[in-house]
N, C-alpha and C positions, 0 to 999 in steps of 0.2 A: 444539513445533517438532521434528521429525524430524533424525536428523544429517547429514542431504542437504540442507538447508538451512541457509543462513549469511546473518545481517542486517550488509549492509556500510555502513551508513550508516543515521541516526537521529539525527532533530530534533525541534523544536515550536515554534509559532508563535502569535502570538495577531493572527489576520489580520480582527478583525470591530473597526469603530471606533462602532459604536453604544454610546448609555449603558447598554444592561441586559446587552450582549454582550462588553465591551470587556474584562474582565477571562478571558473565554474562550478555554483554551487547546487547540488540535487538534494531535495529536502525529504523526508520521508517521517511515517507514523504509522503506528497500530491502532485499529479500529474495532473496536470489540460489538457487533450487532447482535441486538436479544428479536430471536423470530417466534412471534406468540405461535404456541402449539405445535411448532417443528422445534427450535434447536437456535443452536448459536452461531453465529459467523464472524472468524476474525482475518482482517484483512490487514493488509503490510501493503501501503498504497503511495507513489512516489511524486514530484513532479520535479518541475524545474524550469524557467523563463533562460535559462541560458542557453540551455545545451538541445539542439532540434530531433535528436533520437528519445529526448524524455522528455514526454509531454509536459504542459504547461498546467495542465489541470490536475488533479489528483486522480491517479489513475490506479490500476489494482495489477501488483505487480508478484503476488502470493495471497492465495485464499487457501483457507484452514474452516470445516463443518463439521459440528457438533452437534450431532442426533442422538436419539437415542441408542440406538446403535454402534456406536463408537464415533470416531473421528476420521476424514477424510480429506485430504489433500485437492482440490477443485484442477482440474486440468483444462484445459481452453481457454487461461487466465491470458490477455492480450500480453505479448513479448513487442516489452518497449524496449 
């Protein structure tokens, strides 16, 4: 992580109620990045070593851009 970026928020959950799944936990956090002379980007990025649909690395599973301009929803965010 870069020192332009700060994780303001970090959790995990074990949101799966199946018998082989139940004990699976998905982690997730808010990533707030400062981009010199454009704007800001916060990201809601997930992983998880359990479960094989959710990657095991931190992945970017909502992006959020702040220009000047307003704010924008990022679309072509990978669907884990």
């Amino acid at each position: 992580m870069s020192p332009d970026e700060l994780v303001i928020a970090e959790w995990s959950e074990s949101p799966y109620t199946s018998y082989d799944l139940r004990g699976a936990v998905v982690e997730h956090r808010v990533v707030v990045a400062a981009i010199e002379d454009v704007g800001t980007d916060v990201r809601h990025e997930v992983r998880s070593g359990d479960v094989d649909r959710v990657p095991s690395t931190w992945t970017e599973a909502e992006v959020v851009e702040a220009r000047p301009h307003g704010l924008a929803r990022v679309d072509g965010v990978a669907q884990w």
